[in-house]
PyMOL Python script that loads the backbone (N, CA, C, O; Angstrom):
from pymol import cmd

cmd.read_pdbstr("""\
ATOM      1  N   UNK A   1      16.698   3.622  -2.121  1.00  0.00           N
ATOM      2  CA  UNK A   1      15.621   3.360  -3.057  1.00  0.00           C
ATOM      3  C   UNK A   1      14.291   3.453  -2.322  1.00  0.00           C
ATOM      4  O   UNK A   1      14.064   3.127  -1.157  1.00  0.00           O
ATOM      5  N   UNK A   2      13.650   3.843  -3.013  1.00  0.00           N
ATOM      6  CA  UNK A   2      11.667   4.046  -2.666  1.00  0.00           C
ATOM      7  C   UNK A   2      11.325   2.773  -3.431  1.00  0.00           C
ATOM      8  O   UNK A   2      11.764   2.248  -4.454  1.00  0.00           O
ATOM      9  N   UNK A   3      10.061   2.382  -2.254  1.00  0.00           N
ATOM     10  CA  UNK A   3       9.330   1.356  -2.760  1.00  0.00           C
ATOM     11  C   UNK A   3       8.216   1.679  -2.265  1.00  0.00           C
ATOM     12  O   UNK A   3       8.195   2.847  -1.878  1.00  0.00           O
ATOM     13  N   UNK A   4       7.184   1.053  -2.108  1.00  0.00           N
ATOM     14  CA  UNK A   4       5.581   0.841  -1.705  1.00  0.00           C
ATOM     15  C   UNK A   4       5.042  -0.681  -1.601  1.00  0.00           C
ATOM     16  O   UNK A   4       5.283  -1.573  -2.415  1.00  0.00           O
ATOM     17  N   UNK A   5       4.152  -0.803  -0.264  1.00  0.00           N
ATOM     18  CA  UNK A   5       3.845  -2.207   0.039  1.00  0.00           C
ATOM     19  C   UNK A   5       2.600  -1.733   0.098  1.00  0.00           C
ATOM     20  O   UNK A   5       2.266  -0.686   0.651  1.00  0.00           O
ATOM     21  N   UNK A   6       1.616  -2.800  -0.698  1.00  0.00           N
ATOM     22  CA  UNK A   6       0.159  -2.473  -1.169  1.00  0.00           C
ATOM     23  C   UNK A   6      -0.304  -3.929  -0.461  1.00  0.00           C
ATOM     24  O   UNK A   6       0.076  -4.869  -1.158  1.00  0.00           O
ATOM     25  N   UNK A   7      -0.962  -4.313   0.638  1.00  0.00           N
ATOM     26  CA  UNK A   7      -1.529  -4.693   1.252  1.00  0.00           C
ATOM     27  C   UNK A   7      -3.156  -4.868   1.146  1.00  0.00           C
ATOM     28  O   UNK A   7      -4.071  -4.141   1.533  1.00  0.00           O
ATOM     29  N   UNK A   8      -3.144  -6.077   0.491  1.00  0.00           N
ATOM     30  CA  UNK A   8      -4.118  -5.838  -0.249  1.00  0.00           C
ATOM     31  C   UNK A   8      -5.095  -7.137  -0.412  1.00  0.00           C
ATOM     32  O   UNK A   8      -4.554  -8.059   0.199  1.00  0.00           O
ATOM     33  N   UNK A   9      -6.408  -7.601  -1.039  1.00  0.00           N
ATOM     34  CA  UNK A   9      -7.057  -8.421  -1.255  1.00  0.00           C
ATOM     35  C   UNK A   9      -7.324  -8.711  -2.526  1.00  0.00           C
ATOM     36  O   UNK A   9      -8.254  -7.991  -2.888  1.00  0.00           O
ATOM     37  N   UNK A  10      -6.934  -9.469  -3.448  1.00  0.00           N
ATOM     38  CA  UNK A  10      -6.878 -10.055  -4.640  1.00  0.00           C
ATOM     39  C   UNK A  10      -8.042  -9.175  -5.680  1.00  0.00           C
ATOM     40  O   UNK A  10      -7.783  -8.139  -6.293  1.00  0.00           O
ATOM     41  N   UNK A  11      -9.296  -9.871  -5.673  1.00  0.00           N
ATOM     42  CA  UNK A  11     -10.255  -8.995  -6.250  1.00  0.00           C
ATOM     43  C   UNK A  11     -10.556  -7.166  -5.778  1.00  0.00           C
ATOM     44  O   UNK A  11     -11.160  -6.328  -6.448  1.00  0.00           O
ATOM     45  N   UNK A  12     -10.049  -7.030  -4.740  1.00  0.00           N
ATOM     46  CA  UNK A  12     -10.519  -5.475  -4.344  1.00  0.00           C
ATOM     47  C   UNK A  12      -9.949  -4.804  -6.196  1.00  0.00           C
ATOM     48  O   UNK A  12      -9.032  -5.002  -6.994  1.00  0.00           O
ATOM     49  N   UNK A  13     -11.406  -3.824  -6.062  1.00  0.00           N
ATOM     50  CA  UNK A  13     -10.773  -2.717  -6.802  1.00  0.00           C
ATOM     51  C   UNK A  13     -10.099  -1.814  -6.589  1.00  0.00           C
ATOM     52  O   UNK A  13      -9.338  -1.205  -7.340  1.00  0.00           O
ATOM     53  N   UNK A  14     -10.308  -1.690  -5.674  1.00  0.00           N
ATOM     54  CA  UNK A  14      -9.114  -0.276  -5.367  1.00  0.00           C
ATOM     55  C   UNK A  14      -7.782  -0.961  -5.030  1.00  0.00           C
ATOM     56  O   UNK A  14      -6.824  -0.200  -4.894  1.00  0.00           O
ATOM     57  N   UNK A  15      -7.607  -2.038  -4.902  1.00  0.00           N
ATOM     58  CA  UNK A  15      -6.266  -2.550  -4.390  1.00  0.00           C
ATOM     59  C   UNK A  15      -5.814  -2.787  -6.169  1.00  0.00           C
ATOM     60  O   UNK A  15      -4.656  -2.921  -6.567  1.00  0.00           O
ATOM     61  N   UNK A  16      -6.434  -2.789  -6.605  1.00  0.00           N
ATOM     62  CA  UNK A  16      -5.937  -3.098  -8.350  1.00  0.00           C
ATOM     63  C   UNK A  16      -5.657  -1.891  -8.808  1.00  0.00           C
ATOM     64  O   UNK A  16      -4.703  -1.762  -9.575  1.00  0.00           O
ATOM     65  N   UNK A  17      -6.496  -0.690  -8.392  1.00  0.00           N
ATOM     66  CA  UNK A  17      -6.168   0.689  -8.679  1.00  0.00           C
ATOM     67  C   UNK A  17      -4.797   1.301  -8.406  1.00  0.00           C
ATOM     68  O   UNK A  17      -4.213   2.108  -9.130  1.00  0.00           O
ATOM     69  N   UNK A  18      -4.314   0.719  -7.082  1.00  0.00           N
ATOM     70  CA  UNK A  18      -3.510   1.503  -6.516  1.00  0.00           C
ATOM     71  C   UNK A  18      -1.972   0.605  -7.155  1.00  0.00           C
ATOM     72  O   UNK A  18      -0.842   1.094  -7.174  1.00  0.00           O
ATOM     73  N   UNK A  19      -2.351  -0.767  -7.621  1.00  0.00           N
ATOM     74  CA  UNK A  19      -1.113  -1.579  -8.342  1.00  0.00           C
ATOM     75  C   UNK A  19      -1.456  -1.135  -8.960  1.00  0.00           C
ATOM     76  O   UNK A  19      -1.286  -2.318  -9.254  1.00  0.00           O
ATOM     77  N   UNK A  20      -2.069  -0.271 -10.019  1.00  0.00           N
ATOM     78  CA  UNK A  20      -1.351  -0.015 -11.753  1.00  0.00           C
ATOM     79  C   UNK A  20      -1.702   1.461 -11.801  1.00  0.00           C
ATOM     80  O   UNK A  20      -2.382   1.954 -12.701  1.00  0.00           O
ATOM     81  N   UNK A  21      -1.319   1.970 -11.026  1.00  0.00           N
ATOM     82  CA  UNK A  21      -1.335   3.689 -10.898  1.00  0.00           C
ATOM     83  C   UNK A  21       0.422   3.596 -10.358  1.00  0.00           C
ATOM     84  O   UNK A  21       1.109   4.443 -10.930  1.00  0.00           O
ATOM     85  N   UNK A  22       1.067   2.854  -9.533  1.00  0.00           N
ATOM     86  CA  UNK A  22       2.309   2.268  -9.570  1.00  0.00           C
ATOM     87  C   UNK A  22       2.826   2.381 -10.470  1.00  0.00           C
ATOM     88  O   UNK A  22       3.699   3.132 -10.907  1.00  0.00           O
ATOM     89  N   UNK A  23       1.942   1.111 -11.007  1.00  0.00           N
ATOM     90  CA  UNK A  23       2.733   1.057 -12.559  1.00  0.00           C
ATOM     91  C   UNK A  23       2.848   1.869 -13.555  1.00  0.00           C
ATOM     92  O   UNK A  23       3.833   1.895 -14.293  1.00  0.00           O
ATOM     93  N   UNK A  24       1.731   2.693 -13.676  1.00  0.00           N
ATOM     94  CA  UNK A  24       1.589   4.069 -14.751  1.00  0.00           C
ATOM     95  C   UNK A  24       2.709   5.174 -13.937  1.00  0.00           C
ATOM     96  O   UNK A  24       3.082   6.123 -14.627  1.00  0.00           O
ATOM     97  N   UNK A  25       3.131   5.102 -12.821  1.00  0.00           N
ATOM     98  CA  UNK A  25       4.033   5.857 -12.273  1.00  0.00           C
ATOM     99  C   UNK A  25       5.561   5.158 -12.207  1.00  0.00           C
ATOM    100  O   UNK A  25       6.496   5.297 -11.419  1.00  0.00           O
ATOM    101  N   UNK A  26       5.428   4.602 -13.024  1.00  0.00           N
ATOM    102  CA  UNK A  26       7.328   3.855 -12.557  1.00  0.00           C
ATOM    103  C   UNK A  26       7.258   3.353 -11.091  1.00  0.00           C
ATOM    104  O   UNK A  26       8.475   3.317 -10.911  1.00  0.00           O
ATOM    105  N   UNK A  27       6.895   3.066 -10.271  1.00  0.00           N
ATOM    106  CA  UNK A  27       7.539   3.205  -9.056  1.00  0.00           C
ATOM    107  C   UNK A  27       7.557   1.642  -8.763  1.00  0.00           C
ATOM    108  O   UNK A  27       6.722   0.843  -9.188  1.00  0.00           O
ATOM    109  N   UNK A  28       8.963   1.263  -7.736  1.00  0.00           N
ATOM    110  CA  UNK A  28       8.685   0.162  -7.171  1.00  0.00           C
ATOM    111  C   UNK A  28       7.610  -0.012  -6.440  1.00  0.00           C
ATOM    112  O   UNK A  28       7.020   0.996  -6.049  1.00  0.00           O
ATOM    113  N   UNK A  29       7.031  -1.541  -6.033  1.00  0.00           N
ATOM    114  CA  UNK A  29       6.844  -1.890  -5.314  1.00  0.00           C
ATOM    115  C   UNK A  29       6.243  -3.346  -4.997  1.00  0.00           C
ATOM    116  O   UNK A  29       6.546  -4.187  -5.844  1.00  0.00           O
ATOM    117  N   UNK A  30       5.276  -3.896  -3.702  1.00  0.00           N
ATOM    118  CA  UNK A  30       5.185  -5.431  -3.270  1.00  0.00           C
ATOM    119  C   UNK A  30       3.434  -5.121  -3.185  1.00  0.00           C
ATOM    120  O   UNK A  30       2.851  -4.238  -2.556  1.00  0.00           O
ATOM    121  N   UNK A  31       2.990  -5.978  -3.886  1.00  0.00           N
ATOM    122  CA  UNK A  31       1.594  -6.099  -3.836  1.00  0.00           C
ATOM    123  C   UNK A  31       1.496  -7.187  -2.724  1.00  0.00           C
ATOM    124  O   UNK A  31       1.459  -8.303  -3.241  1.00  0.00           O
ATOM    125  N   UNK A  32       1.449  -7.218  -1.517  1.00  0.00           N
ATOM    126  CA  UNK A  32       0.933  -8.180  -1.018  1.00  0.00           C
ATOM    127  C   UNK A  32      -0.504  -8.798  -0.333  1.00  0.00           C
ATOM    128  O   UNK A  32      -1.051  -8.317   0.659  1.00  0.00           O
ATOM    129  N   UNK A  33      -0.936  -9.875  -1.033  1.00  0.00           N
ATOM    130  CA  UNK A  33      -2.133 -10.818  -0.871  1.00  0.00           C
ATOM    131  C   UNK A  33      -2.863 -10.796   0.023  1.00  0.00           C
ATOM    132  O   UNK A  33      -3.249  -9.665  -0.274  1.00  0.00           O
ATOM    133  N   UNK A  34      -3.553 -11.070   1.070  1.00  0.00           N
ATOM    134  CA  UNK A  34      -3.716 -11.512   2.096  1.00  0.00           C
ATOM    135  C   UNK A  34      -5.369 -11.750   2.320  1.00  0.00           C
ATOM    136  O   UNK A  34      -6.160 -11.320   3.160  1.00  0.00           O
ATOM    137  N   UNK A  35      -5.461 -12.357   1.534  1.00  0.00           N
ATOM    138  CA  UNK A  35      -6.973 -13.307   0.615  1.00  0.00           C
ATOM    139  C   UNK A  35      -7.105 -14.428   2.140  1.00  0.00           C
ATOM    140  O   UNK A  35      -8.159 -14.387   2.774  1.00  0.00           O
ATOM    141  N   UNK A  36      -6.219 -15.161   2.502  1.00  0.00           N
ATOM    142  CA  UNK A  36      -6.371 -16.192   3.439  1.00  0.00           C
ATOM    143  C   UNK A  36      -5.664 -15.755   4.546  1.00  0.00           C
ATOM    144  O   UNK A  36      -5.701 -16.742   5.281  1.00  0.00           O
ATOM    145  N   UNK A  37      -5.073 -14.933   5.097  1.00  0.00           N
ATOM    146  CA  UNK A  37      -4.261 -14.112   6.318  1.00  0.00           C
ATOM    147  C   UNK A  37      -5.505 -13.379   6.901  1.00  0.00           C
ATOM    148  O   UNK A  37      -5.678 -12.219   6.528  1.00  0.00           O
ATOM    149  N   UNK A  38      -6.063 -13.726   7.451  1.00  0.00           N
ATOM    150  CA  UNK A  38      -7.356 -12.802   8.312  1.00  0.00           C
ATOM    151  C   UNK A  38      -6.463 -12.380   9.316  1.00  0.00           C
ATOM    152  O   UNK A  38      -6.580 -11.156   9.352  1.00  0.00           O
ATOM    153  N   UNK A  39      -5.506 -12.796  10.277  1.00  0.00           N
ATOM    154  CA  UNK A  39      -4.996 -12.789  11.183  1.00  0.00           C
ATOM    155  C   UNK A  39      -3.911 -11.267  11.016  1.00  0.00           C
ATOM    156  O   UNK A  39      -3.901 -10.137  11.504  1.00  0.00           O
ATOM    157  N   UNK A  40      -2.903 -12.214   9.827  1.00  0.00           N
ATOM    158  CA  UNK A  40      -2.154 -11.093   9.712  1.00  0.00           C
ATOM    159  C   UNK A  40      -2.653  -9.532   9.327  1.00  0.00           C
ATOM    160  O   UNK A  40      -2.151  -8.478   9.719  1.00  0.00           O
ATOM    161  N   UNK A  41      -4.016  -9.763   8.267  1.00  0.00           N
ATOM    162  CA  UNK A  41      -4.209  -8.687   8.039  1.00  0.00           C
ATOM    163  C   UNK A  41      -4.726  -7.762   9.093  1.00  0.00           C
ATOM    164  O   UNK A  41      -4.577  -6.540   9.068  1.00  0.00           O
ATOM    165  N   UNK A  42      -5.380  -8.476  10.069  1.00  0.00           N
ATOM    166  CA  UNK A  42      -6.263  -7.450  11.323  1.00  0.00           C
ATOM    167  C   UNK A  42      -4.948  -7.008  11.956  1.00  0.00           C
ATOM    168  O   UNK A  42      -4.911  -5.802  12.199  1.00  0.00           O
ATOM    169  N   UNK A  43      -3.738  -7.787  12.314  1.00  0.00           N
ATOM    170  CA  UNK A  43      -2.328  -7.333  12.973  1.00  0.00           C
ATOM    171  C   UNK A  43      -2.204  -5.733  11.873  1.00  0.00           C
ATOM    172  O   UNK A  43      -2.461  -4.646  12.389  1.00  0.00           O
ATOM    173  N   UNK A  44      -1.977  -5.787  11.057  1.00  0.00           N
ATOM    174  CA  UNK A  44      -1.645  -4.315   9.853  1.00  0.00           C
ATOM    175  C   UNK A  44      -2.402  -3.566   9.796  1.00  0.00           C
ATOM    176  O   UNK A  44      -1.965  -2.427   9.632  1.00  0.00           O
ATOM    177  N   UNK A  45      -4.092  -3.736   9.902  1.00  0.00           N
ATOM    178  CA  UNK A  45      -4.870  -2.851   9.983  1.00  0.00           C
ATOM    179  C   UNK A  45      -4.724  -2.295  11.855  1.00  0.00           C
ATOM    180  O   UNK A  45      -5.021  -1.158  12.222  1.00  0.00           O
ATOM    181  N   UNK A  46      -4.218  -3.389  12.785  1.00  0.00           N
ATOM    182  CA  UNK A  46      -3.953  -2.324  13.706  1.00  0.00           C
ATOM    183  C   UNK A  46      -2.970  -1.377  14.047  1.00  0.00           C
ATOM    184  O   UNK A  46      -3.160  -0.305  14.620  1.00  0.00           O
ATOM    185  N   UNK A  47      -2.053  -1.785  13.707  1.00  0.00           N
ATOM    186  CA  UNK A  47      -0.636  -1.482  13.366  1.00  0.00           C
ATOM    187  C   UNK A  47      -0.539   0.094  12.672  1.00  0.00           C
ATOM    188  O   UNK A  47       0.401   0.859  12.886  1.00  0.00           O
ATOM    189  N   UNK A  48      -1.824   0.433  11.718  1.00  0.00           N
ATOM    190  CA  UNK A  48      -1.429   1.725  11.197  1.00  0.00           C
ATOM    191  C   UNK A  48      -2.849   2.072  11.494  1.00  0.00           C
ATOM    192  O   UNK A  48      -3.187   3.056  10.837  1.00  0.00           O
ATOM    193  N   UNK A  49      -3.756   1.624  12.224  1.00  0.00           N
ATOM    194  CA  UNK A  49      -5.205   2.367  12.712  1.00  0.00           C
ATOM    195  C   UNK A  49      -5.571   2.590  11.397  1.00  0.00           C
ATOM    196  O   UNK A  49      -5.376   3.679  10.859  1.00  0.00           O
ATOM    197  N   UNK A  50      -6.309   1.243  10.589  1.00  0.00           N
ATOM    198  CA  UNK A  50      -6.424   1.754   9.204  1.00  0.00           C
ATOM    199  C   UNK A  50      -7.413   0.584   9.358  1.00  0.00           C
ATOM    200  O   UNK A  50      -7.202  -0.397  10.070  1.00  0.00           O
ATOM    201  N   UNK A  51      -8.790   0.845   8.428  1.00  0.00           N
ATOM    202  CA  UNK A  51      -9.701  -0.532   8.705  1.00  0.00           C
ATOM    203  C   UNK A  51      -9.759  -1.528   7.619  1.00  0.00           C
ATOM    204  O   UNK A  51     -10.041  -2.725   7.681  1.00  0.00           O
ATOM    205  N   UNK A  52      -9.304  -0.491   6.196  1.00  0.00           N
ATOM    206  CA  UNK A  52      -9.933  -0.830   4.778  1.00  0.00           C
ATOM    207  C   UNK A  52      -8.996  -1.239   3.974  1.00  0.00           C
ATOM    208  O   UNK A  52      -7.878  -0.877   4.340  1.00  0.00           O
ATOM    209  N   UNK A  53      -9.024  -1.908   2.939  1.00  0.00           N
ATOM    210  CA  UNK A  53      -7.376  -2.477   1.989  1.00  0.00           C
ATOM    211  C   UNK A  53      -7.986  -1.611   0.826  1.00  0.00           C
ATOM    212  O   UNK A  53      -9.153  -1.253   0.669  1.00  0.00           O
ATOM    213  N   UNK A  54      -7.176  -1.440   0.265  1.00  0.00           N
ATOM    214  CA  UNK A  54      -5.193  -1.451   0.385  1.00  0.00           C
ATOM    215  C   UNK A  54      -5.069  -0.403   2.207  1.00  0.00           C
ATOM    216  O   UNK A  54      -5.696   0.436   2.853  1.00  0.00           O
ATOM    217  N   UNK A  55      -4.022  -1.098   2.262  1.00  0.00           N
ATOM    218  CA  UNK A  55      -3.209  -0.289   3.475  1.00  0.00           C
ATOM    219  C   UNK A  55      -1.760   0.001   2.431  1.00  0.00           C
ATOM    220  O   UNK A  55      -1.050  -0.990   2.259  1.00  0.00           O
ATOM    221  N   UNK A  56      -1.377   1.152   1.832  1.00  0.00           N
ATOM    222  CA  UNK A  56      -0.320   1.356   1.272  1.00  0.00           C
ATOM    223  C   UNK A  56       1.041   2.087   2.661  1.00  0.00           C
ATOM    224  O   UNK A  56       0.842   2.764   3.670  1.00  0.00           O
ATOM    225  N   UNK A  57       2.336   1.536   2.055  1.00  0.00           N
ATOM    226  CA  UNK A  57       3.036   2.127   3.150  1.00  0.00           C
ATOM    227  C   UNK A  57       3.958   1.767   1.842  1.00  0.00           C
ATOM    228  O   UNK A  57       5.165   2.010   1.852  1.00  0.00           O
ATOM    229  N   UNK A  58       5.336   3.981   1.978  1.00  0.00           N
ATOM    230  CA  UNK A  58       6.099   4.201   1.552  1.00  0.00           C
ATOM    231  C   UNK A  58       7.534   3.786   2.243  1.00  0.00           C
ATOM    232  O   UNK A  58       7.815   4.542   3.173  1.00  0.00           O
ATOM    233  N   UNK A  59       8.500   2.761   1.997  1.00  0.00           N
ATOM    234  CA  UNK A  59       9.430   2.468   2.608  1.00  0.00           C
ATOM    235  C   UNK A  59      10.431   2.979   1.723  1.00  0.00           C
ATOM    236  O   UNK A  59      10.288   3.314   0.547  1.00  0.00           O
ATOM    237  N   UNK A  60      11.662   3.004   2.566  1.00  0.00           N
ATOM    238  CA  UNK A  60      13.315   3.623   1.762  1.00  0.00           C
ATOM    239  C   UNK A  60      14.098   3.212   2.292  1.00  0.00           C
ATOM    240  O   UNK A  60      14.380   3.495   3.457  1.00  0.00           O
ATOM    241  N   UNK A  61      14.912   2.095   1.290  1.00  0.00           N
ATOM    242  CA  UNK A  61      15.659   1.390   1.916  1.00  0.00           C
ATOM    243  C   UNK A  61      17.111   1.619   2.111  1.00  0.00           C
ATOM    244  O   UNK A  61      17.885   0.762   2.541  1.00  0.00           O
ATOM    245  N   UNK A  62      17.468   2.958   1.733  1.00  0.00           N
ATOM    246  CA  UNK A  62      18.928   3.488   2.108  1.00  0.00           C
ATOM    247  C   UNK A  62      18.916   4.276   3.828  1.00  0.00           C
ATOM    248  O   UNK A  62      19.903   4.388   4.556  1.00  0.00           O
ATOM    249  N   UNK A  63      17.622   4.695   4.112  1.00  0.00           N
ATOM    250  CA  UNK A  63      17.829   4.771   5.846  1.00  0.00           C
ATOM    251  C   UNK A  63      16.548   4.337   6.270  1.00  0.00           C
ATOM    252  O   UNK A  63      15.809   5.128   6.855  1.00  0.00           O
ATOM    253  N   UNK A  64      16.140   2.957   6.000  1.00  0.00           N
ATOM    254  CA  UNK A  64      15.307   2.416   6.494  1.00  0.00           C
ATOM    255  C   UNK A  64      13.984   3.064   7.233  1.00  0.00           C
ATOM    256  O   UNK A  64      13.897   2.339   8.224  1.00  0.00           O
ATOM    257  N   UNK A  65      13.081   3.858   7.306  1.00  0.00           N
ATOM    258  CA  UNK A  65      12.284   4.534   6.882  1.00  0.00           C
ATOM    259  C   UNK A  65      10.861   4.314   6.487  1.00  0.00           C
ATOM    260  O   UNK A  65      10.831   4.730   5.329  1.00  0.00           O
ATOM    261  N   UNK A  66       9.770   3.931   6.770  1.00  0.00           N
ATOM    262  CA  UNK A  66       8.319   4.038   6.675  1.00  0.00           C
ATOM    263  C   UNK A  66       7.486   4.625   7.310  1.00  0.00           C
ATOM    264  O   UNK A  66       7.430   4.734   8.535  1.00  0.00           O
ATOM    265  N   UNK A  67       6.522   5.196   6.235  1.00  0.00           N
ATOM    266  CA  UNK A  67       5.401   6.143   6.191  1.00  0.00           C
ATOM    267  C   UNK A  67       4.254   5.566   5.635  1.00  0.00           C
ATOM    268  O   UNK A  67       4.156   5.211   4.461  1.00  0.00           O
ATOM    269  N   UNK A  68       3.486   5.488   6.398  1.00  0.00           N
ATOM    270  CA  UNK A  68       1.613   5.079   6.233  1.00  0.00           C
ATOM    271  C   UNK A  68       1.208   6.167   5.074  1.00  0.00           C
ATOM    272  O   UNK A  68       1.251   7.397   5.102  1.00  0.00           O
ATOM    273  N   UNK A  69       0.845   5.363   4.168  1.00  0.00           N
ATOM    274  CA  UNK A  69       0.059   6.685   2.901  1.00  0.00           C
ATOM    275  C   UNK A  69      -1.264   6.986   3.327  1.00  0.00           C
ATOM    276  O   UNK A  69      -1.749   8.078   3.622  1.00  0.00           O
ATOM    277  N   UNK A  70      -1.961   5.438   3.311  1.00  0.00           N
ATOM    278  CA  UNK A  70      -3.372   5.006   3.372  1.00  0.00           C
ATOM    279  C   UNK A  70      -3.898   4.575   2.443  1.00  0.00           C
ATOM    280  O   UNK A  70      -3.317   3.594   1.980  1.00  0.00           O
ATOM    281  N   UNK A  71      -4.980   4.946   1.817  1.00  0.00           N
ATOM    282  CA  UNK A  71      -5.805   3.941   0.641  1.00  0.00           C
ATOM    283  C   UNK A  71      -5.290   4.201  -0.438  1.00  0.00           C
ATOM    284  O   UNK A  71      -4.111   4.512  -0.612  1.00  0.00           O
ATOM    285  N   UNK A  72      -6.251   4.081  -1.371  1.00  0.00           N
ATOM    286  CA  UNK A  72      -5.746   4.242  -2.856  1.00  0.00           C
ATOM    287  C   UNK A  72      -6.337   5.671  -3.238  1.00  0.00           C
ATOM    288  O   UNK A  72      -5.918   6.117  -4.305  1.00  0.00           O
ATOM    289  N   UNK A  73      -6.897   6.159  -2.804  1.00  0.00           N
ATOM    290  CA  UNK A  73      -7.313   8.022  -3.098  1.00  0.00           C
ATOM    291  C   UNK A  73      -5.895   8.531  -2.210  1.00  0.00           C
ATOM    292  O   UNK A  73      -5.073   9.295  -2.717  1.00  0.00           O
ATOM    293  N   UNK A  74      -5.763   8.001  -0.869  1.00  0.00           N
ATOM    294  CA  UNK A  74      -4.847   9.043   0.043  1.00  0.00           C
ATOM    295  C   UNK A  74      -3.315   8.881  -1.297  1.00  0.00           C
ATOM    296  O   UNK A  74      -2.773   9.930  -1.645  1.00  0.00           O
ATOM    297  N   UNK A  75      -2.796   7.491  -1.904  1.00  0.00           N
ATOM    298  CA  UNK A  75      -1.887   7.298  -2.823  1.00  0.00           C
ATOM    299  C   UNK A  75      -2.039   8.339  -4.009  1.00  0.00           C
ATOM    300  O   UNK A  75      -1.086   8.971  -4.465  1.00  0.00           O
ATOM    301  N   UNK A  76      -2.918   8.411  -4.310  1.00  0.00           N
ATOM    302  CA  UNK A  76      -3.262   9.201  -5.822  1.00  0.00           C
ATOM    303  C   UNK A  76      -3.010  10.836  -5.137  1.00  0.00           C
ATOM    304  O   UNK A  76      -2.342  11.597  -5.836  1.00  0.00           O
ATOM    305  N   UNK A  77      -3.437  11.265  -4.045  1.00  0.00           N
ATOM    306  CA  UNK A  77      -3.284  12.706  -3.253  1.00  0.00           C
ATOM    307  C   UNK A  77      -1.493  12.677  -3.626  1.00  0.00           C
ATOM    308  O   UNK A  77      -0.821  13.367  -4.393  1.00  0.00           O
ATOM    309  N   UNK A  78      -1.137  11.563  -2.710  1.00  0.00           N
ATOM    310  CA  UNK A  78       0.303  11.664  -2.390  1.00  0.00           C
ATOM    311  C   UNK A  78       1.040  11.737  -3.090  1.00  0.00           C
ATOM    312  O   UNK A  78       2.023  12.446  -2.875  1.00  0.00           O
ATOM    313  N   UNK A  79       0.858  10.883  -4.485  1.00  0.00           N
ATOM    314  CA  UNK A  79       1.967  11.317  -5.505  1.00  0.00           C
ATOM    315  C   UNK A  79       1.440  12.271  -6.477  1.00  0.00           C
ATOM    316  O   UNK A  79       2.088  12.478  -7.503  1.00  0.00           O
ATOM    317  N   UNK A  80       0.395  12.840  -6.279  1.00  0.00           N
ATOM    318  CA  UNK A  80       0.428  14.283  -7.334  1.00  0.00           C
ATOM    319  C   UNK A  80       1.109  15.158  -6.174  1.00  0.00           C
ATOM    320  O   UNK A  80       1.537  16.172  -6.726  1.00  0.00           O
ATOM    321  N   UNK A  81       1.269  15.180  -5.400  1.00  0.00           N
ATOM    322  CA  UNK A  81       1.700  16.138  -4.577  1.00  0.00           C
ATOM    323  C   UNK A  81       3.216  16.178  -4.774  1.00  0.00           C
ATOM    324  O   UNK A  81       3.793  17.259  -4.654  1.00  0.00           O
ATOM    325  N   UNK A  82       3.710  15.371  -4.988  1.00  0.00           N
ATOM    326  CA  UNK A  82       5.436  15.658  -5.201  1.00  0.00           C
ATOM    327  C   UNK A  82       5.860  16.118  -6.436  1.00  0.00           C
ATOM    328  O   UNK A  82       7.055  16.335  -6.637  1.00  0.00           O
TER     329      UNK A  82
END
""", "prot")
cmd.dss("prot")
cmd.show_as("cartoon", "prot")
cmd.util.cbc("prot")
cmd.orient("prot")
């Protein structure tokens, strides 16, 4: 199965963009928060050399598997492309 982890900040717009462009697409996935995680979030933004939220990442959990998308434009590129 495909999913998507949207890494994200509560009010951002584009982090709201990229949850219901999801949703207008069927697709799984984990919106996660991180409104009070300053810590964790600077760990993820280094982790994929990414500065800005959403940090989207495509996971598959039948051979375990992740791919850095990037924001919510690089998401919108990525799934018209398939």
């Amino acid at each position: 199965m495909r999913y998507f982890e949207i890494y994200a900040w509560t009010e951002c717009p584009f982090c709201i963009h990229a949850k219901e462009l999801l949703i207008e697409k069927g697709e799984q996935f984990m919106f996660c928060c991180l409104d009070q995680s300053d810590e964790l979030l600077n760990h993820i933004k280094v982790k994929y050399d990414w500065r800005t939220v959403p940090l989207i990442v495509e996971r598959h959990t039948d051979h375990n598997a992740e791919k850095f998308v990037g924001g919510f434009t690089d998401l919108q590129k990525y799934l018209e492309a398939e």
